[in-house]
KOLDRENDREN-252749 format. One line per 5 residues: their letters; for each residue x, y negated, z of C-alpha. Coordinates in steps of 0.001 Angstrom, whole numbers, padded with zeros to 6 digits. Each point is the difference from the previous one (the first is absolute). Example, Ala and Ser with C-alpha at 12.3 -4.5 7.8 and 13.67 -1.06 7.14 Angstrom:
<sites>
AS) 012300:004500:007800  001370:-003440:-000660
</sites>
This chain:
<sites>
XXXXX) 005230:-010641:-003319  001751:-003013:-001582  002568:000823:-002738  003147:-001081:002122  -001519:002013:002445
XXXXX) -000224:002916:-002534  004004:-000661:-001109  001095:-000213:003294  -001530:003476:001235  001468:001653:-003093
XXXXX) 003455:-001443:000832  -000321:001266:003268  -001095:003838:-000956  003266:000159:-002178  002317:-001219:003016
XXXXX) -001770:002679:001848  000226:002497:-002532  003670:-000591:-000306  -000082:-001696:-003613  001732:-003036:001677
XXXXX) 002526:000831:002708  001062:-001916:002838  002273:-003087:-001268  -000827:000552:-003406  -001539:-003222:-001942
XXXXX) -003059:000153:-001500  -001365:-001170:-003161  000660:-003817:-000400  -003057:-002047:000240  -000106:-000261:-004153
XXXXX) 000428:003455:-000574  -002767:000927:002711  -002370:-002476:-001986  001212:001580:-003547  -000206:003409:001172
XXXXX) -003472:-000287:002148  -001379:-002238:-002904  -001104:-002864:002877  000849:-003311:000295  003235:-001325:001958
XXXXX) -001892:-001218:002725  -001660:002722:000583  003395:001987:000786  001152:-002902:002288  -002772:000554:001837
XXXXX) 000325:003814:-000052  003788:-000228:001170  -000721:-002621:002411  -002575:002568:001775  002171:002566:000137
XXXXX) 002513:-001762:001147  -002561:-000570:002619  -000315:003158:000888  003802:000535:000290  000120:002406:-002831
XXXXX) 002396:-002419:-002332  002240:-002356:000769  001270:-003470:-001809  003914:-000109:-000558  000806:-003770:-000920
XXXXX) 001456:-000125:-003846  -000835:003699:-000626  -003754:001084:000021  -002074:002250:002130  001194:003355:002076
XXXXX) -001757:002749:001171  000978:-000063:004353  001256:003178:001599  -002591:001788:002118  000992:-000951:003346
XXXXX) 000365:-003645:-001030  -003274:000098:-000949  -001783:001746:002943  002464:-002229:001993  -001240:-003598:-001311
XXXXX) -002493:000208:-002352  -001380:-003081:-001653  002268:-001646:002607  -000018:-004054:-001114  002670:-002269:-000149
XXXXX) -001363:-003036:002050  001183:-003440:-000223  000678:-001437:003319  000124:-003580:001699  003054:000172:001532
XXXXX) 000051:-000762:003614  001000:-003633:001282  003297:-000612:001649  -001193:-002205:002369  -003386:-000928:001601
XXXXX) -002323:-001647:-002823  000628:-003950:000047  -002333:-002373:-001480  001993:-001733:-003242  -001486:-002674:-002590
XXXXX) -000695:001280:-003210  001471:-001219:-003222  -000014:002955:-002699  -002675:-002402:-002327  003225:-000584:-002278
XXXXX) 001184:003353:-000596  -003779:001199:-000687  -000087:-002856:-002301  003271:000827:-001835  -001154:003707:-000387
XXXXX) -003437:-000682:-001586  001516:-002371:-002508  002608:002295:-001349  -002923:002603:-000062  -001709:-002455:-002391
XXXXX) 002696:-001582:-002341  002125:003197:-000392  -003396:001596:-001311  001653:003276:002303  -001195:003572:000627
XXXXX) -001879:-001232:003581  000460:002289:002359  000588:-003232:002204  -003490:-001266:-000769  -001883:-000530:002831
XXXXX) -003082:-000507:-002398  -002221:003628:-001269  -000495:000202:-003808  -002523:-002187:-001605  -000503:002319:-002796
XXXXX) -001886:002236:002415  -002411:-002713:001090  -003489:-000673:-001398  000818:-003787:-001009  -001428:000116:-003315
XXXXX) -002947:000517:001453  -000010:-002485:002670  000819:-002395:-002432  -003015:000673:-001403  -001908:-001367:002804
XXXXX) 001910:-002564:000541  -000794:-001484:-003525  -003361:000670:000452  000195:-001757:003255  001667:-003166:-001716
XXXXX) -002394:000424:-002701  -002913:-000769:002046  001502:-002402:002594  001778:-002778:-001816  001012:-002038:002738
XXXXX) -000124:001508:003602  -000741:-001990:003042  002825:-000028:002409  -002843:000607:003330  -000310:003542:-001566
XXXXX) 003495:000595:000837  000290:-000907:003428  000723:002370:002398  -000490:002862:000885  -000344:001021:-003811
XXXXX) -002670:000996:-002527  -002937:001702:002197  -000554:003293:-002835  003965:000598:000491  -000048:-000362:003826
XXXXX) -003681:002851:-000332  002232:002327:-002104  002769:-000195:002361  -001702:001215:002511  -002065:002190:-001478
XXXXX) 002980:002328:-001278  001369:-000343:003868  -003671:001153:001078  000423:002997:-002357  003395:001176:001573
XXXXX) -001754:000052:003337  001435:-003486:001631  -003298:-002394:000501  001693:-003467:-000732  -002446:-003276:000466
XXXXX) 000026:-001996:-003246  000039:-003273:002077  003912:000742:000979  001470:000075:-003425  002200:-002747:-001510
XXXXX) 001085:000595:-003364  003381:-001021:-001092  002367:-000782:-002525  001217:004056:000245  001429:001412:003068
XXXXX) 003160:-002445:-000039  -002716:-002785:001170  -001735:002376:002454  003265:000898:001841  001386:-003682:-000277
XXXXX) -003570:-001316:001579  -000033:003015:002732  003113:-000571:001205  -000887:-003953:-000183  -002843:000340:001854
XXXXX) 001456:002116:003129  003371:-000990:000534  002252:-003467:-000271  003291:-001136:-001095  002924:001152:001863
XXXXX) -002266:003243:001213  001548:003483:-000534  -002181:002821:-002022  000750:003530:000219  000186:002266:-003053
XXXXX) 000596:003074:-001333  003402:001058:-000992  000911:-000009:-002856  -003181:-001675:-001033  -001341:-001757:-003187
XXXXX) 001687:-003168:-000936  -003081:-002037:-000665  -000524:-000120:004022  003359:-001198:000882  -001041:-002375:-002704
XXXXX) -002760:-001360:001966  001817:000175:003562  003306:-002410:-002243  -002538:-002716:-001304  -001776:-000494:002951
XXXXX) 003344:-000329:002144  -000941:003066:002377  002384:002669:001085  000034:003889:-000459  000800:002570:002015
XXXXX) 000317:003446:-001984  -000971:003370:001258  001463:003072:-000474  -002449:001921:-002528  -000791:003651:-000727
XXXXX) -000059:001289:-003962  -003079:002120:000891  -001871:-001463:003824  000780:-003373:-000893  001030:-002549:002750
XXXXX) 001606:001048:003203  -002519:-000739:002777  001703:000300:002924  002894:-002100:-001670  -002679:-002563:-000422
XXXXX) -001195:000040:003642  003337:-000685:001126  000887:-003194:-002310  -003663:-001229:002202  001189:000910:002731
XXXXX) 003417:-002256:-000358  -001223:-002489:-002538  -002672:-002296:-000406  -001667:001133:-003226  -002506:-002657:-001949
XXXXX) -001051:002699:-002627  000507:003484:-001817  000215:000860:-003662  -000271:003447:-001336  -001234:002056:-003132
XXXXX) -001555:003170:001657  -001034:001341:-003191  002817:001007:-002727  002236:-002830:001212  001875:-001337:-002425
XXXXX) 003162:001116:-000309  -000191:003201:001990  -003697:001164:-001292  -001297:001704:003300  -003509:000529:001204
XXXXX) -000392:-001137:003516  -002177:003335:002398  -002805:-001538:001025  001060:000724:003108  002943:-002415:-000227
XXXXX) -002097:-002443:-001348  -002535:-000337:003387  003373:000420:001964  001641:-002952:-001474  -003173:-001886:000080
XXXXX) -000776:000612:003605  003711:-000830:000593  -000369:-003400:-001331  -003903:-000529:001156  001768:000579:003681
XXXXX) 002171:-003047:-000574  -002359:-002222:-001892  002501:-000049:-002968  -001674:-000167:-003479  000985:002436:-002662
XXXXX) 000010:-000889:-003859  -000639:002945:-001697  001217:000411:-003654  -002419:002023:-001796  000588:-000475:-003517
XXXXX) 001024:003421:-001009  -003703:001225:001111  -001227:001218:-002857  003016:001598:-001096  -000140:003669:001945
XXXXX) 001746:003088:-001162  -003075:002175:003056  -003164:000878:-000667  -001914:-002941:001717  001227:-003686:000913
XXXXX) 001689:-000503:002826  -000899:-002067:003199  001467:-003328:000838  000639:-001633:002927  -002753:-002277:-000342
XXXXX) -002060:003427:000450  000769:000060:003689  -000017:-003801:000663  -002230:-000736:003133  001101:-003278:001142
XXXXX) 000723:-001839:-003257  003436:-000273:-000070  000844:001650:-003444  000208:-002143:-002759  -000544:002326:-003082
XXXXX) 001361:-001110:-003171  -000292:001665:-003473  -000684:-000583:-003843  -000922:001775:-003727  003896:-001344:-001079
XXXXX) 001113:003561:000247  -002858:001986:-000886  -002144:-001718:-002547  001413:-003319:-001089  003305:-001926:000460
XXXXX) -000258:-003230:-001547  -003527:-000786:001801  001697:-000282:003137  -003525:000758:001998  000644:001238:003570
XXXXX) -001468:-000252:003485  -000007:-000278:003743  -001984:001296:002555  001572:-002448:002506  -002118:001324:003296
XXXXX) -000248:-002680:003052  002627:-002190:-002110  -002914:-000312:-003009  -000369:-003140:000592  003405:-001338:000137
XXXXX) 000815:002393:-003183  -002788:-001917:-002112  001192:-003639:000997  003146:000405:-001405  -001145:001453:-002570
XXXXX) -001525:-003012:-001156  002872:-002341:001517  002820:002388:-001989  -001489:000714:-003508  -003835:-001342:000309
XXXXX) -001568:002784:-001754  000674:003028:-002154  -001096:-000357:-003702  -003598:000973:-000859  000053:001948:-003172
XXXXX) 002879:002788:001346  -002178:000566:002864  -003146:000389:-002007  001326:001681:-002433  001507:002710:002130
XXXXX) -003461:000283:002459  -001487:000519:-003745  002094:003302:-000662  000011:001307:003020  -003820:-000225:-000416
XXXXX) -000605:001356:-003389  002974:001817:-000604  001238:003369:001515  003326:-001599:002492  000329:003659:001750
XXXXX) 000323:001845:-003656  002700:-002404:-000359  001646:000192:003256  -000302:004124:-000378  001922:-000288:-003234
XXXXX) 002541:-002420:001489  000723:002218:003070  000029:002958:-001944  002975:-001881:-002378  001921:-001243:003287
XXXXX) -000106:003354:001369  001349:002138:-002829  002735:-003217:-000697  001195:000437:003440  000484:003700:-000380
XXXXX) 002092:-001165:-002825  001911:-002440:001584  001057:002240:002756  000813:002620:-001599  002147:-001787:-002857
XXXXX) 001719:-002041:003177  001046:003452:001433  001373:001513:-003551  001943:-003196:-001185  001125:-001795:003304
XXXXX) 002765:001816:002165  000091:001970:003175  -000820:-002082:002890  -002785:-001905:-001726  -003042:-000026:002303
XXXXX) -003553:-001384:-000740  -003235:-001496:001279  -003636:002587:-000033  -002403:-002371:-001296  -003364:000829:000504
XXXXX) -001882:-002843:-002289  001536:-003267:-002017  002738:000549:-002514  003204:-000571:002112  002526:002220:001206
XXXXX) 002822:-001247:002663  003280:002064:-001191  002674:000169:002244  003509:000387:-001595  003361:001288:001471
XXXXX) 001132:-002916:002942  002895:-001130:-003157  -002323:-001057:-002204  -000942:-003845:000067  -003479:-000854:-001084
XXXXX) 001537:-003312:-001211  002748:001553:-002228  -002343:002468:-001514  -002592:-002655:-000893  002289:-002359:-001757
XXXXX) 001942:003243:-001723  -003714:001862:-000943  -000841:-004012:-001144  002719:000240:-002388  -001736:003087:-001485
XXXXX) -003335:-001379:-000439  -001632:001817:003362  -001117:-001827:002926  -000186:001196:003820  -001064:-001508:003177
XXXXX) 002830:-000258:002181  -000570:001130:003808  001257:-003709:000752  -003441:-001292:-000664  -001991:001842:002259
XXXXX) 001589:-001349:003147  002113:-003027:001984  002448:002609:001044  002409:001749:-002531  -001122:003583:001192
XXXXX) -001125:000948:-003107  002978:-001131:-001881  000103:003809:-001857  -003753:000034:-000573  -001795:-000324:-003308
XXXXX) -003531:-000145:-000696  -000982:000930:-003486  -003624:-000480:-002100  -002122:002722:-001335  -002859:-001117:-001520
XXXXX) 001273:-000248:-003500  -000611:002818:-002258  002478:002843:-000237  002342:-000309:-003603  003277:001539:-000753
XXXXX) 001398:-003965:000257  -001064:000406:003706  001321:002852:000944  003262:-000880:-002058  -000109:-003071:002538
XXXXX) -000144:001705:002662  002550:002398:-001206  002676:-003292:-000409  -000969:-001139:003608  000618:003275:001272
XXXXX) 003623:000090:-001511  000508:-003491:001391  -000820:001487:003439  001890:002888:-000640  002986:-002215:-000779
XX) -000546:-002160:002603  -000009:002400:002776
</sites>
């Protein structure tokens, strides 16, 4: 039994021995860590699993409170789910042109040197860059001057055999001969969506869904047509099948695994229904798997790609959010559109640099990548507990948020007064950052949406941060 695990049951034997009655609060989470002699985040993670099982509630401002018995046979564990609010009107295709505000928000995240929950980047203290760096030298050491023909497309040949080997070893065969390697999965997107659809085309996409996409359908003059999105199945099928059935669609976007900014896992069941749905129409899907690697289950989950029988998904993904940011090494297993995928490749950026993408086939050979992924996940997971449960004590009543199940995002919904845009430039003012719902769409659904970062480590300044944005929210609503 893990020690929150421990904490929690003893908690729960005093409620039910009466030493806590209904309503009353509990120890705070510093006196629970003085008193039990653990560490702080061990009692988050103990209140947030009883909280879980409906035995204590959060009260914003105030702490934790034991619930009354029939509350808790009632609803327990019940969660407080961020929703996509329904559309007014029937989804209508619309340009795209939210490249500014991204642009405004990561440069205040960098010159105001801010607490970034608004990050859309993981911490690169938890990445093994020392030690690719290392092989990179070496690499340079040995090479001086590389000859550009080694960099053509489709990418170094040792990279492209570890690829596939680690997709081989989580049960999807993948033919070496079909992956391009990229500059990151920015380039992979931007050459899928390139290679299978044409200016003036409309793309469907999740939403809300990751800016980065609507990034790629903006700069190559497409349009996008968003659809409505679950927090937990992911995108709405049968919505889907009836913008086909009433619009002519080029192309479809969507992250099936811990999309970014809700953080669901796709059933696999979904994932073959959506595929066959678009296989049906001949419509190509580009499937954003960056996030792969980053589960919260016991075992990695399918993709798309896994139940692909006529070619038509375009699988992107990279190591920028599990082993190395500033590498920028990604892929895509393009299917039937290979081809096209690998031209412009070479027409767009010619080649991807040599001595990243040897120097990252060079770890992943000698060094242990799935120790360092199992460390990583285990971080994310208990930093998520965290999150949520610090989001339900300090923000108020009303306050609704995302399940992730993998990456280190979570989509917070805040009461319907609250502007995303008002809060960012107030929380701004205080040195925290945010991602305003704004970003993560054409429409302004998600105008009282904020997604917020958890990779960084859990200190007293961070949870004083997220203290002062929940006041602002508080005062704002």
């Amino acid at each position: 039994m893990k020690l929150y695990e421990k904490l929690a049951d003893e908690i729960s034997e005093a409620v039910h021995r009466g030493v806590f009655a209904a309503g009353e609060r509990i120890l705070s989470v510093r006196q629970a860590s003085q008193q039990h002699g653990v560490s702080i985040k061990t009692v988050l993670h103990a209140y947030a699993l009883l909280e879980s099982r409906g035995i204590v509630e959060t009260r914003p401002q105030s702490g934790y409170f034991v619930r009354d018995a029939s509350a808790r046979a009632a609803a327990p564990g019940e969660p407080r789910l961020a929703h996509s609010p329904a559309p007014a009107t029937p989804p209508v295709a619309a340009t795209v042109d939210v490249s500014r505000l991204v642009l405004s928000t990561l440069r205040s995240i960098r010159a105001h040197d801010a607490v970034p929950f608004g990050s859309p980047y993981p911490d690169p203290s938890l990445f093994p860059w020392r030690r690719i760096n290392q092989y990179a030298n070496a690499i340079a050491r040995r090479h001086a001057s590389w000859n550009l023909i080694d960099d053509l497309p489709p990418g170094n040949p040792e990279l492209i055999r570890q690829i596939a080997r680690r997709y081989a070893e989580h049960g999807v065969p993948v033919d070496p001969g079909e992956i391009v390697i990229t500059l990151g999965a920015t380039e992979a997107i931007n050459l899928s969506l390139q290679a299978v659809a044409r200016p003036g085309d409309t793309v469907a996409v999740e939403s809300p869904t990751y800016y980065a996409m609507l990034h790629a359908i903006e700069r190559l003059g497409m349009r996008a047509i968003e659809v409505a999105t679950h927090p937990v199945d992911g995108i709405d099928i049968d919505a889907l099948a009836r913008v086909i059935a009433e619009q002519k669609i080029a192309a479809c976007m969507v992250m099936p695994n811990f999309q970014n900014p809700l953080g669901f896992q796709m059933s696999d069941a979904r994932k073959r229904q959506l595929v066959e749905l678009l296989a049906a129409h001949e419509i190509p899907v580009i499937e954003n798997d960056v996030y792969q690697e980053l589960y919260f289950g016991e075992s990695r989950p399918s993709t798309l790609k896994s139940f692909d029988t006529q070619g038509l998904v375009l699988h992107c993904a990279s190591f920028s959010k599990s082993l190395s940011a500033s590498y920028r090494i990604g892929w895509a297993l393009p299917g039937r559109y290979r081809a096209q995928v690998e031209k412009l490749k070479f027409l767009n950026t010619l080649t991807t640099p040599s001595v990243p993408q040897v120097a990252v086939a060079d770890y992943l050979r000698q060094d242990s990548y799935d120790r360092h992924l199992r460390h990583l996940r285990k971080i994310y997971r208990q930093q998520a507990s965290i999150m949520t449960a610090m989001v339900q004590r300090f923000f108020p009543a009303g306050t609704r948020m995302s399940a992730p199940r993998g990456g280190y995002v979570l989509w917070v919904e805040l009461p319907e007064r609250v502007d995303s845009m008002r809060l960012y430039q107030a929380a701004l003012a205080r040195g925290i950052t945010v991602g305003p719902g704004m970003m993560f769409s054409t429409r302004n659904d998600y105008r009282h949406f904020i997604r917020l970062n958890y990779s960084y480590p859990w200190t007293p300044q961070t949870e004083a941060a997220l203290k002062t944005l929940g006041d602002l929210v508080t005062h704002m609503a």
